[in-house]
N, C-alpha and C positions, 0 to 999 in steps of 0.2 A: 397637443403635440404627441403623437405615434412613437416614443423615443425611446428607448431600453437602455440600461447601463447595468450590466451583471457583472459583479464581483466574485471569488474567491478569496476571503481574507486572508495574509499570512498569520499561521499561526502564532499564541503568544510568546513561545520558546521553541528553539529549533529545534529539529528533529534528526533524526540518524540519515536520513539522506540529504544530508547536507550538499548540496551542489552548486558552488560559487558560480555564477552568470546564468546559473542552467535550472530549472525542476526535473527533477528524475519521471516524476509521471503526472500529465497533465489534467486539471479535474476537466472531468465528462459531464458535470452536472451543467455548467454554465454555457457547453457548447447544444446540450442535447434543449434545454429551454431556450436557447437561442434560435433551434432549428424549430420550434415549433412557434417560433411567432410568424403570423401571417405575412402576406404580402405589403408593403405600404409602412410596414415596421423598418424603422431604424435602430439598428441594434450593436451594440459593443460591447466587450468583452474585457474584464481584468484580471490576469494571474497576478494574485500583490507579489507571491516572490520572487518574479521576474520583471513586476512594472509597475512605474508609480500610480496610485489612484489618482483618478482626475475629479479633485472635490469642485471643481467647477466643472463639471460639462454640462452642457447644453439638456443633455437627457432627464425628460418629465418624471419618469420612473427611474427606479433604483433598486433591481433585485442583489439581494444578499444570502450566499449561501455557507454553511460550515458546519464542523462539528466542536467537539466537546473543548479541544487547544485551541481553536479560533475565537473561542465566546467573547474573550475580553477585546477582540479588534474587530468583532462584528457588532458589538453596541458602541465602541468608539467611533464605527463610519455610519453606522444611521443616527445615531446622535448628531454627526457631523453635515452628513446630507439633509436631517429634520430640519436644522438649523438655515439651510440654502432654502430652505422653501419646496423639496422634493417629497414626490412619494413614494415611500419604505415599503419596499416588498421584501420579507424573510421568510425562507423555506431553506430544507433540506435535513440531513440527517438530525440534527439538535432542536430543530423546531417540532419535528416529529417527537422527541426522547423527551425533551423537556421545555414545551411551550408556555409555561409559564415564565421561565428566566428572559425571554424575548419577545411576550407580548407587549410590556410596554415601552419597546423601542422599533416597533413596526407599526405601521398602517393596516398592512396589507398581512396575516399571516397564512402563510402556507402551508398545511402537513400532509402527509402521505406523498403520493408523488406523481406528477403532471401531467402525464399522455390522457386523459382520461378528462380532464379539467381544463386544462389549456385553452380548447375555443372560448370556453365561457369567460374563463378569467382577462382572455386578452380581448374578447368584445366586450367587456364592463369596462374595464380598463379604455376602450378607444371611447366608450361611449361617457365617461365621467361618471357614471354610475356604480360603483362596486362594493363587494361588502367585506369586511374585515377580516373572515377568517375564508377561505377554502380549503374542502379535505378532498385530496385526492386518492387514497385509498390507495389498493395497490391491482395496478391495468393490467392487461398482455400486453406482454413486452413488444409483439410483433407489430403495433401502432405504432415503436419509437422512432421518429425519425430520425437519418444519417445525421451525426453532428457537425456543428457549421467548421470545422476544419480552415476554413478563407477566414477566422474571423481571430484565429489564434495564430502568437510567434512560434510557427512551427521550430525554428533553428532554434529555438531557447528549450527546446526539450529535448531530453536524451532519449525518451522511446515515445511511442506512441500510446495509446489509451483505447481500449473497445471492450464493451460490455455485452457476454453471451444470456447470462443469466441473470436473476435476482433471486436471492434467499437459500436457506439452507434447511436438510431437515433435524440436524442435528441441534441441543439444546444445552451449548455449557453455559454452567451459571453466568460466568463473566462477561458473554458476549451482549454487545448492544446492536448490534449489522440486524440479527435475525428480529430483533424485535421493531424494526423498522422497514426491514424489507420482508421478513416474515419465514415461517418454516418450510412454507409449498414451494421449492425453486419453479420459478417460471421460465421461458425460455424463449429466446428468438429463435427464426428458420433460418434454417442456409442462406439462404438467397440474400437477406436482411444481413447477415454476420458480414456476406463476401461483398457486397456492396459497401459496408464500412471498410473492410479490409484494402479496397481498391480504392475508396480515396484516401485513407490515410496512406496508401502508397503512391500515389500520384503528388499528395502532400510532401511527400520527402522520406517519410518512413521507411524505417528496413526492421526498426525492433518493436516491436507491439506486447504489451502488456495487460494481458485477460483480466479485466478489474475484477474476476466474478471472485466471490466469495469462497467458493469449493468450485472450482470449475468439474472435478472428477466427479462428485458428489452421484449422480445420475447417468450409471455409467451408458444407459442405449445412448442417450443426447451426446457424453461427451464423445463415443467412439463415433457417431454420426459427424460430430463435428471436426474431432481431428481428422475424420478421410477429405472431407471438404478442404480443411486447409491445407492439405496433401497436397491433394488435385492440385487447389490454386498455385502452391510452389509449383508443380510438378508445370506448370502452362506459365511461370514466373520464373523458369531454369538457372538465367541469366543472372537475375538479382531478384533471391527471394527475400520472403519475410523470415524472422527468427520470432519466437513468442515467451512469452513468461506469464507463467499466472500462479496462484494460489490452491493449493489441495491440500486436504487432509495426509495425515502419514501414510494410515491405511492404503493409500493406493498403492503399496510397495504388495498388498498383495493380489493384484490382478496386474498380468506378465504384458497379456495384451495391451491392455492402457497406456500400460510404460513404451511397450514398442510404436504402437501408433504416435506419442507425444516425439520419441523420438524420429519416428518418421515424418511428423508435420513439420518438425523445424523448431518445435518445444522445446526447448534443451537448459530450461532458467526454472526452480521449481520455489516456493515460498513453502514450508509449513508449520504447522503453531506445532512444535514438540512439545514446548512447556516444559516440563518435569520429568525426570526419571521418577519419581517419588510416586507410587501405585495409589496409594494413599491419597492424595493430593489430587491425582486423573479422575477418581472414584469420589472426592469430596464434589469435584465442580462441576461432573456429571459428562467429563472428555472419556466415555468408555469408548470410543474409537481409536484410540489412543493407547486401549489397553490388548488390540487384538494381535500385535508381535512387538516384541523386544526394539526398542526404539532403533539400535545399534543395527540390526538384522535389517530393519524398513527400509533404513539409508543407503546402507550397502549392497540393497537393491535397485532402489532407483537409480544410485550413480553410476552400476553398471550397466545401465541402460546409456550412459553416455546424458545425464541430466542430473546440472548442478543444483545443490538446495543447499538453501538460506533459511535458516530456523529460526524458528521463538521461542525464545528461554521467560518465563514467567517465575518470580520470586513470591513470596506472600503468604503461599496459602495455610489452611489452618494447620495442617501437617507438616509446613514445612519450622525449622526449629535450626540454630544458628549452621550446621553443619550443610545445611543443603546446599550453600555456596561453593564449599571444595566438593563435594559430590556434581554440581552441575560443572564445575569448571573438567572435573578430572573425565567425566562423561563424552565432553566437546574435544577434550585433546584426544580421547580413543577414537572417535569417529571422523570420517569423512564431511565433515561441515567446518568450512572454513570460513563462514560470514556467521555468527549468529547475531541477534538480537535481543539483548537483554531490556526485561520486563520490570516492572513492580504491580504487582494485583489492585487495581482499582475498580472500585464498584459503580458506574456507570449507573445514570438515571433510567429507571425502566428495565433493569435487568432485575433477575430474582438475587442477585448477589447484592444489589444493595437493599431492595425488600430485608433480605437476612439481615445485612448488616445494621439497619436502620433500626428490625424488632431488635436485636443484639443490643443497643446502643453503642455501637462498634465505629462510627461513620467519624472522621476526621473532618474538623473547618479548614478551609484555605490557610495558609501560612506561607512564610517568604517560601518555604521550598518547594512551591510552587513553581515556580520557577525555573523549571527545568524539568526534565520528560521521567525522570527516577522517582519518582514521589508516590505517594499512595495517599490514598484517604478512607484505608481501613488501619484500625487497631490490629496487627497481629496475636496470633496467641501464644506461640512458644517461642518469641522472642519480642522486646522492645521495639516500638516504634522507629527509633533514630540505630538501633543497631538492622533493623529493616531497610534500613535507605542506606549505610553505609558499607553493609553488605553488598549488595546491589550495584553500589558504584564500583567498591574495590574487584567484586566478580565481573564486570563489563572493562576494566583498565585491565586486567591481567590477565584477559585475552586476546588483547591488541596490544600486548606485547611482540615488537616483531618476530621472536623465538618461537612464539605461542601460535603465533599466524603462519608464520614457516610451517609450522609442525603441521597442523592442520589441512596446509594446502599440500602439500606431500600424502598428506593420507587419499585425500581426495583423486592424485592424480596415481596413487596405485591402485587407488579402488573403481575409478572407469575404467568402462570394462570395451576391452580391444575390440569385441564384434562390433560393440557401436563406434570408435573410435573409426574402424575401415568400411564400416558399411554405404554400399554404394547409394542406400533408398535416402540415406541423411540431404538436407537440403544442402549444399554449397554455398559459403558465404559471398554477397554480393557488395556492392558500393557502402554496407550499412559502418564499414569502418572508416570513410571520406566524413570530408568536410567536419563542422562544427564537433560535434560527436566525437569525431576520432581525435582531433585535437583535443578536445577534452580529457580524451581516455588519457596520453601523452602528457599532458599538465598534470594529471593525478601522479602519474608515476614519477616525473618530477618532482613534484610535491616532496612526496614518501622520500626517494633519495637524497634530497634535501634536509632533512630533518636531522640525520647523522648515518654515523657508517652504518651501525646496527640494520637501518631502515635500507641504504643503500647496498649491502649486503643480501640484503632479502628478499630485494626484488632483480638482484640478480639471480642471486641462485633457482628462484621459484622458476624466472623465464626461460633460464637454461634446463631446468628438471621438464619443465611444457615445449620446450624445443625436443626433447626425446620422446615425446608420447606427443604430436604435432595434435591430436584431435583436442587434449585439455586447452591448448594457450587459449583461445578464446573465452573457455573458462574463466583460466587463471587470469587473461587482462579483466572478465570482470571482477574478482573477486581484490584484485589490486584498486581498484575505482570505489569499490564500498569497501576497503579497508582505509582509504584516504577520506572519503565521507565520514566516517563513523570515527576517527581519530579527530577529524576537524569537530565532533559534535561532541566529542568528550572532553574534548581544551574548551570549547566555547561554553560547557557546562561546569569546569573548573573555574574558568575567569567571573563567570555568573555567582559563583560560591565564594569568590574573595571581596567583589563587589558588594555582597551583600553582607556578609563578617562586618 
């Protein structure tokens, strides 16, 4: 039987994008292996955070994909599927990093990644004949086909999903993305990008999220690609796209970039700051990191009229009990009113845990697992458990609402007016309707519900973004992950009394 059933497992402890009925970004893996199975295939598709797995269905096969937070619920559902008599196919990012932890819970294992492999694998597969591991290496991306979009609950996501690139050429120790996608970014063509972009618009999308890893990284490709998505708005007037993706800091210093992003309709930025700690940039080998004053980068990007969302990282060898009110005092001086607080983990396959391993430095699983603060490095100028208790106190006493007020104030002085009035910005379309927008509306609910403090704060922030009308859109997102990331720090409180 010709039958597919591809999964996404939810991960084993939630995460900061916490989003009740909704996933903030939907994975591309299970949709893009879906498009590449042939004609004559029956295929379906599982987001667990949004849908039950269906341990009975009908499908002969059972692909399983996840990373490093998923591990313990993707040998729970191929143990479970082994058990129905199906056959286990596991690939994706952790099969790659660490295939030994998942060979003996697959049939079928998969590493590297698919366009390249695919006919073979799904004519062995139709034909009963297959063999146990395939390595798919890493293809031109311009083979990948549009993903199946018809096969997923588009209304259960808040943006969309589209992948430009693969890999980076940067090499911080910590990271495990580049050792599985690799240092050479590859890249799709126009034509391949806007063809995704048009059905995930036809799909219902208005907000699309660049999964690429450094989307700026390569600046000919990204300036090629932001006039593209230009254009597309620019022939989409009515109801364009808005975008978000991922970059380095560094791109606060090429002007252009930034105006093209905000010309495309870019206006959502992610980047790993990590540290003010110089020390610390230069330990893990983020020297892009170290080419301007973190404080200086941001306050160029955002006066380009494009919000960022940062990652604060704890751990490292240089960092020593003080780094906490140094990174806290750092975020209330800047324009960053979302961060994301880290703890240093050394990941299978990275050189960070190489070290750590010759070190004898590497931490066993323990309950405090359990929750996304945790590390499984020994630090060295401070204690284990004053490491993680750090960490939590510095992530709660920045979502303090006072602390979140502060921060979004800075941010909405620090957009900068030319982008606020400029006529090239796209126009917002339909993308604040339906599901989505009610969403945003329940977030803010939420928040005012909690106490006056909170109800307080989302007044005054909406009234401050009602005087500079270009931030609100901003500020409603940053009211939406400030209700995510509070829901993710109660539910990682209740998780620590459960376990006491």
């Amino acid at each position: 039987m010709r039958s597919l059933y591809l999964i996404n497992p939810r991960p084993h402890v939630a995460n900061y994008d916490v989003a009740p009925g909704f996933i903030t970004i939907p994975d591309l893996a299970i949709l893009t292996v879906a498009a590449m199975a042939p004609p004559g295939w029956d295929v379906t598709v599982c987001e667990e955070e949004i849908l039950d797995v269906d341990l009975d269905t009908p499908a002969r096969f059972v692909g399983l994909t996840g990373k490093n937070a998923q591990l313990p619920r993707m040998i729970e559902l191929a143990d479970a599927f082994h058990a129905r008599g199906k056959v286990v196919l596991v690939g994706g990012p952790l099969a790659s990093l660490d295939p030994e932890a998942l060979r003996p819970h697959a049939d079928i294992l998969v590493t590297g990644e698919m366009e390249d492999i695919a006919p073979r694998l799904f004519a062995d597969l139709a034909s009963g004949k297959w063999s146990t591991h395939y390595e798919g290496g890493r293809p031109d991306l311009r083979t990948s086909p549009v993903p199946r979009w018809d096969l997923y609950p588009v209304d259960r996501a808040l943006m969309g999903a589209l992948q430009t690139t693969r890999g980076c050429p940067f090499d911080c120790e910590f990271c495990d993305v580049i050792r599985y996608n690799g240092r050479k970014q590859r890249h799709k063509d126009a034509d391949q990008i806007l063809r995704e972009l048009d059905a995930l618009h036809a799909a219902g999308f208005r907000q699309v999220f660049l999964t690429d890893d450094n989307f700026t990284v390569h600046r000919q490709f990204a300036r090629a690609t932001l006039d593209a998505l230009a254009d597309w708005n620019g022939r989409h007037a009515t109801d364009p796209m808005r975008f978000v993706t991922q970059a380095s800091v560094d791109v606060a210093r090429d002007e252009d970039i930034l105006r093209r992003c905000a010309k495309a309709g870019l206006d959502h930025l992610f980047v790993g700051i990590e540290t003010v700690n110089t020390a610390s940039l230069r330990e893990t080998n983020k020297r892009q990191n170290l080419l301007m004053p973190a404080h200086e980068a941001v306050q160029r990007i955002v006066s380009q009229g494009i919000l960022v969302r940062n990652g604060l990282m704890v751990g490292f060898d240089h960092d020593g009990p003080d780094v906490f009110d140094t990174l806290f005092d750092f975020q209330q001086s800047a324009p960053l009113p979302i961060p994301t607080v880290n703890v240093l983990f050394a990941a299978k396959g990275t050189p960070l845990h190489d070290r750590m391993h010759r070190d004898g430095r590497l931490v066993e699983r323990d309950s405090r697992w359990s929750e996304n603060l945790f590390s499984n490095v020994v630090p060295k100028l401070m204690t284990y458990d004053a490491l993680i208790e750090g960490a939590r106190s510095l992530a709660r006493r920045l979502f303090v609402p006072a602390a979140f007020e502060h921060r979004v104030m800075n941010f909405i002085a620090a957009f900068g007016t030319a982008a606020e009035g400029s006529a090239e910005r796209p126009t917002p379309g339909r993308s604040a309707a339906g599901p989505r927008g009610t969403y945003a509306l329940g977030c803010m609910r939420r928040i005012a519900s909690r106490g006056e403090d909170e109800a307080r704060m989302v007044s005054r922030v909406l009234a401050a973004g009602a005087r500079k009308p270009g931030t609100l859109r901003s500020i409603i997102t940053c009211l939406v992950f400030y209700d995510q990331y509070r829901a993710y720090l109660d539910d990682a409180d209740r998780r620590r009394l459960v376990a006491a």
